[in-house]
MARGU-971475 format. One record per residue (C-alpha): z, x, y; residue in one letter. Coordinates in nm, 4 decimals, padded with zeros to 6 digits. Each point is the difference from the previous one (the first is absolute). Example, Ala and Ser with C-alpha at 12.3 -4.5 7.8 and 13.67 -1.06 7.14 Angstrom:
BEGIN
+----------+----------+----------+------+
!        Z !        X !        Y ! rest !
+----------+----------+----------+------+
!  00.7800 !  01.2300 ! -00.4500 !    A !
! -00.0660 !  00.1370 !  00.3440 !    S !
+----------+----------+----------+------+
//
This chain:
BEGIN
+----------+----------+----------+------+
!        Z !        X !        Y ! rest !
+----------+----------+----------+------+
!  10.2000 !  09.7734 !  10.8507 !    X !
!  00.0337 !  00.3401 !  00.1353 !    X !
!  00.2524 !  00.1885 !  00.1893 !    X !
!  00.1887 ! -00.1295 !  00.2933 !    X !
! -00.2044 !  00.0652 !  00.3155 !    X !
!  00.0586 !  00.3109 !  00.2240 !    X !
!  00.0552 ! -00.0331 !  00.3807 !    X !
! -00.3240 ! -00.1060 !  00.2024 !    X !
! -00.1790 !  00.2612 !  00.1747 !    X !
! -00.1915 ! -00.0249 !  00.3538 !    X !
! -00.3285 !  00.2042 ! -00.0363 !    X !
! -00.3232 ! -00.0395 !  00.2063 !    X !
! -00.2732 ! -00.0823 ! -00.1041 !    X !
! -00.2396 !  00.1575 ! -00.3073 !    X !
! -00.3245 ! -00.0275 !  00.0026 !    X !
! -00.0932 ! -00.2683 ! -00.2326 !    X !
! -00.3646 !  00.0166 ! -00.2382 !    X !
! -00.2717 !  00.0444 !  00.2508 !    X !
! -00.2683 ! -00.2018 ! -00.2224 !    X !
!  00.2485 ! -00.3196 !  00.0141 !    X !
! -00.2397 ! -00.2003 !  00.2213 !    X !
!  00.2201 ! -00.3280 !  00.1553 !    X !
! -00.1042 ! -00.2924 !  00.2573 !    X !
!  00.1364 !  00.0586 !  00.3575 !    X !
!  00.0305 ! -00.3300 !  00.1417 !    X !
!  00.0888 ! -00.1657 !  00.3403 !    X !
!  00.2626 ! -00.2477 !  00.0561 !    X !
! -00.1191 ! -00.3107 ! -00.1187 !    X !
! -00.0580 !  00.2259 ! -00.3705 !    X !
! -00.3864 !  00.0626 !  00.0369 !    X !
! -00.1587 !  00.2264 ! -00.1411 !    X !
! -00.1426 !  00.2350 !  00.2882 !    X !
! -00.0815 !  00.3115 ! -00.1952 !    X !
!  00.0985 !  00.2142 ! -00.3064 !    X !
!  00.1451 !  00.3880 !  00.0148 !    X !
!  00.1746 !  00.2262 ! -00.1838 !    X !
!  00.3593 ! -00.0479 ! -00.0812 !    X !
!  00.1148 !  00.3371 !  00.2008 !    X !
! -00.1468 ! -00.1401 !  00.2861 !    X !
!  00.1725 ! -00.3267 !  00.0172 !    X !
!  00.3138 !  00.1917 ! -00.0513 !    X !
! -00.0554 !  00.2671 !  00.2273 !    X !
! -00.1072 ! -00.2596 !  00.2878 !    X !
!  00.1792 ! -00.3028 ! -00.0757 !    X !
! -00.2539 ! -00.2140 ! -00.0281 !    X !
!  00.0587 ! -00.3799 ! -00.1330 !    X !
! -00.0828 ! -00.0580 ! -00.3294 !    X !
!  00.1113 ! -00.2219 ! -00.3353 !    X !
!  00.3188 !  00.0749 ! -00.2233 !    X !
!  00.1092 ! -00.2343 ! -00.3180 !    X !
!  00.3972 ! -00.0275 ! -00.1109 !    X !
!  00.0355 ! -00.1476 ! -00.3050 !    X !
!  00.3885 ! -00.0865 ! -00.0904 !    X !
!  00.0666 ! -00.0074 ! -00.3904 !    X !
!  00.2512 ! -00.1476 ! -00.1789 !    X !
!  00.0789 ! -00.0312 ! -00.3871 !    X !
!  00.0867 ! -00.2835 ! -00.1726 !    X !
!  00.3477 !  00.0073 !  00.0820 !    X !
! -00.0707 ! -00.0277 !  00.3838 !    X !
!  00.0567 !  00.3911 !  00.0885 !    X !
! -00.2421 !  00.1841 !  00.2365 !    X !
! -00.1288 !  00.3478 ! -00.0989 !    X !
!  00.1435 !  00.2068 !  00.2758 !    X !
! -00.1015 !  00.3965 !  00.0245 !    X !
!  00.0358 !  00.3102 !  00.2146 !    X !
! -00.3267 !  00.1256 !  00.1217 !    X !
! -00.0715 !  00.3477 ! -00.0849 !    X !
! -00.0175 !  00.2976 !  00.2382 !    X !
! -00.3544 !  00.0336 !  00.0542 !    X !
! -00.0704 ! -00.3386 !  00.1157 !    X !
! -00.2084 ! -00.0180 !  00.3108 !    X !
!  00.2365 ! -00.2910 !  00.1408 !    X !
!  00.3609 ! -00.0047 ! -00.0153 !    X !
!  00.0478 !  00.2865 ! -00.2414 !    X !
!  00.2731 ! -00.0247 ! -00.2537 !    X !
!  00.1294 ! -00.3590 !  00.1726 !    X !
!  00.0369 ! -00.3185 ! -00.2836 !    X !
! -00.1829 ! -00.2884 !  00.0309 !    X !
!  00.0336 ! -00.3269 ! -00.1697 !    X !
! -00.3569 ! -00.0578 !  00.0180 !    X !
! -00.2603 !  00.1685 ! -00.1641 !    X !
! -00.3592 !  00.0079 !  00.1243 !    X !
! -00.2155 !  00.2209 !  00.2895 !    X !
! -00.3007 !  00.0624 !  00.1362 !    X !
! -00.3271 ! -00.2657 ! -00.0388 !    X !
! -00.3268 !  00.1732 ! -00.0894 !    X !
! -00.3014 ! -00.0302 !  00.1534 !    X !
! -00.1742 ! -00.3224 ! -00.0676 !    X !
!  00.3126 ! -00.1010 ! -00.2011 !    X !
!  00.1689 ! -00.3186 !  00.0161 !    X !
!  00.3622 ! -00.0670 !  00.0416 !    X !
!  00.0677 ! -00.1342 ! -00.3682 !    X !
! -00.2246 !  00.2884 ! -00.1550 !    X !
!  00.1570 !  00.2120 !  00.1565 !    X !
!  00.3519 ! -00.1424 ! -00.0764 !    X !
! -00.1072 ! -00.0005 ! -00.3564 !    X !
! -00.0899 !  00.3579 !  00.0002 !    X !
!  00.2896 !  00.1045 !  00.2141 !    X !
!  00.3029 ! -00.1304 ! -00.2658 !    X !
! -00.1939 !  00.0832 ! -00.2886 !    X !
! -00.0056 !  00.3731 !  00.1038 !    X !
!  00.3140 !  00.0142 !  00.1376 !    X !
!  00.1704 ! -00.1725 ! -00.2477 !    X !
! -00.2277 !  00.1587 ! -00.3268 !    X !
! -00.0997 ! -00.3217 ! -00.1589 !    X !
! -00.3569 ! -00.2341 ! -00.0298 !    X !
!  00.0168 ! -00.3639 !  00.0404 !    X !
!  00.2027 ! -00.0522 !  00.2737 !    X !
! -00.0613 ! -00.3426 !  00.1889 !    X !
!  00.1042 ! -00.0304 !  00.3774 !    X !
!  00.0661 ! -00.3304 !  00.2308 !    X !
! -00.0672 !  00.0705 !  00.3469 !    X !
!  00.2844 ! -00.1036 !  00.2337 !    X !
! -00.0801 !  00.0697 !  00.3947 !    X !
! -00.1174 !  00.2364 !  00.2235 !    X !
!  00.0938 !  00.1806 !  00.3136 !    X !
! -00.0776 !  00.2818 !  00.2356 !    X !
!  00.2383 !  00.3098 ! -00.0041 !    X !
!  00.0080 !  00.2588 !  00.2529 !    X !
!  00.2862 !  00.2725 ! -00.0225 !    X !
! -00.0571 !  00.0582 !  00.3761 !    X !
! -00.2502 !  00.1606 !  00.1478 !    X !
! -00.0696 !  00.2426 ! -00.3389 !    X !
! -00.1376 ! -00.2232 ! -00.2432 !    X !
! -00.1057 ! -00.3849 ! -00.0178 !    X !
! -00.1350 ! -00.2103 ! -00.3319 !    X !
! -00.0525 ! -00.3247 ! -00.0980 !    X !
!  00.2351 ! -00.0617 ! -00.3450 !    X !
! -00.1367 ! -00.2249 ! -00.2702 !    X !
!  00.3817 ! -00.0871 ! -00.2007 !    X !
! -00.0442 ! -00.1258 ! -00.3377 !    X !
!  00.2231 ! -00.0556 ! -00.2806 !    X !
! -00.0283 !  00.0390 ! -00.3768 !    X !
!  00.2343 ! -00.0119 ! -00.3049 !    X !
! -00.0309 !  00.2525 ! -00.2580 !    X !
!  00.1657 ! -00.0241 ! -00.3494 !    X !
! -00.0613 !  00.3667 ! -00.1639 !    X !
!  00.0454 !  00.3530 ! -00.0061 !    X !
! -00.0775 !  00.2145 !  00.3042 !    X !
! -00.1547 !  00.3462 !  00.0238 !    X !
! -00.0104 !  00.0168 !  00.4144 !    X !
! -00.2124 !  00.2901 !  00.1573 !    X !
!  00.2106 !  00.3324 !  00.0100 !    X !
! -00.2581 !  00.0654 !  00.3644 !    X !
!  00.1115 ! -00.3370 !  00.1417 !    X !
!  00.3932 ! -00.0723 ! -00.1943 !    X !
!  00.2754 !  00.2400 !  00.0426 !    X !
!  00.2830 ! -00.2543 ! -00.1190 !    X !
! -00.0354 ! -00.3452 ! -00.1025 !    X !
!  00.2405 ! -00.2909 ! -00.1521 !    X !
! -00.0349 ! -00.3872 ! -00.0070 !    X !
!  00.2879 ! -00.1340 !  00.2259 !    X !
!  00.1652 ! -00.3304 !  00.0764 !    X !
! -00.0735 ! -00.1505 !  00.3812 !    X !
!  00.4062 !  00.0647 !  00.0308 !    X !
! -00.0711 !  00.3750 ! -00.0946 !    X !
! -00.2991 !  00.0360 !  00.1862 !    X !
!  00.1914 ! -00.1375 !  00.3246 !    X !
!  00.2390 !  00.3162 ! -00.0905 !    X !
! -00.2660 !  00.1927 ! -00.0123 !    X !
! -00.1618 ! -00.0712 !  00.3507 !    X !
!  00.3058 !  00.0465 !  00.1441 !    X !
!  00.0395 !  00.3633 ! -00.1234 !    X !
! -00.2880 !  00.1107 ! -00.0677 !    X !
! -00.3077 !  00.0822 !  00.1597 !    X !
! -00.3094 ! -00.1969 ! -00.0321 !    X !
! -00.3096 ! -00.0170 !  00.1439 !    X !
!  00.0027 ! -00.1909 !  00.3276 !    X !
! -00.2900 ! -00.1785 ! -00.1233 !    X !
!  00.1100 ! -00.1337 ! -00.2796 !    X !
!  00.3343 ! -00.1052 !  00.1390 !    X !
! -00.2132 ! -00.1729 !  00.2447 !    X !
! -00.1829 ! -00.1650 ! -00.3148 !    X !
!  00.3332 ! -00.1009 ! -00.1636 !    X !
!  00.1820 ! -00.1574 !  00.3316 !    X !
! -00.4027 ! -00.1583 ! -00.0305 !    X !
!  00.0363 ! -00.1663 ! -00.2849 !    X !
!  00.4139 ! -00.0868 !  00.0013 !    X !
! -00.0893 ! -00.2221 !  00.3029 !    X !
! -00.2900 ! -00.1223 ! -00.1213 !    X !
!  00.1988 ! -00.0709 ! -00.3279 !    X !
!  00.2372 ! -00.1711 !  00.2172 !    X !
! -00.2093 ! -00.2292 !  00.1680 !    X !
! -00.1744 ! -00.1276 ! -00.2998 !    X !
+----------+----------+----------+------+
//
């Protein structure tokens, strides 16, 4: 664990790796072409994300505080970790790839768990691929991606939300999956 988080920041947007090629897609999630990350930023064009939530053994989710340089949501937490689906990539792949880097380990498995469309409004819109996975180790999370982290209880993490700020789309994720949770 590392130091308790400090207050979100609001910045724009950066201008994320131009070689990062990822699918744009239309609404029913086909592939219609591929371009440059910067691009699908910079025009909001439609496109694939992954959230994968983590929990230890013990039931706690990893929860962290973005870091300041983020392209999205800049210094917000999130519950979820996860982002943006490479060209030609698939969902789990990519989900794979996403906690392993994020959280600094190899072997992680991931269970996919549903999938929606979400469109902060008229700014940005992707479809999100939310998986889950349990991971019994050490961390070593990416100092470009992970601020602040800690594993907390769904009590604590209910404190959280209503505090702190998080990124609308995983919020939208989480209310996702407590319902979906809910409904069996």
């Amino acid at each position: 664990m590392i130091p308790a988080p400090a207050p979100g920041q609001n910045g724009g947007m950066d201008t994320p790796p131009l070689d990062e090629l990822v699918d744009v897609v239309d609404d029913q999630d086909r592939v219609l072409r591929t371009a440059p990350r910067s691009e699908v930023y910079r025009d909001g064009l439609l496109h694939r994300c992954v959230f994968i939530l983590v929990r230890d053994p013990q039931g706690r989710i990893f929860t962290h505080r973005r870091t300041d340089t983020k392209a999205f949501a800049p210094g917000a937490h999130d519950c979820f970790v996860g982002g943006v689906v490479g060209a030609g990539e698939r969902y789990r792949e990519a989900a794979v790839r996403e906690a392993e880097e994020e959280l600094g380990v190899t072997g992680i498995r991931t269970r996919p768990l549903f999938r929606f469309r979400y469109t902060d409004g008229d700014r940005f819109s992707w479809w999100s691929d939310v998986h889950e996975a349990e991971w019994d180790g050490p961390v070593a999370p990416q100092a470009e991606e992970v601020a602040w982290y800690d594993w907390l209880t769904e009590d604590e993490l209910a404190e959280r939300l209503a505090t702190w700020e998080f990124v609308p789309d995983g919020r939208e994720a989480w209310r996702r999956y407590l319902e979906q949770r809910a409904t069996g």
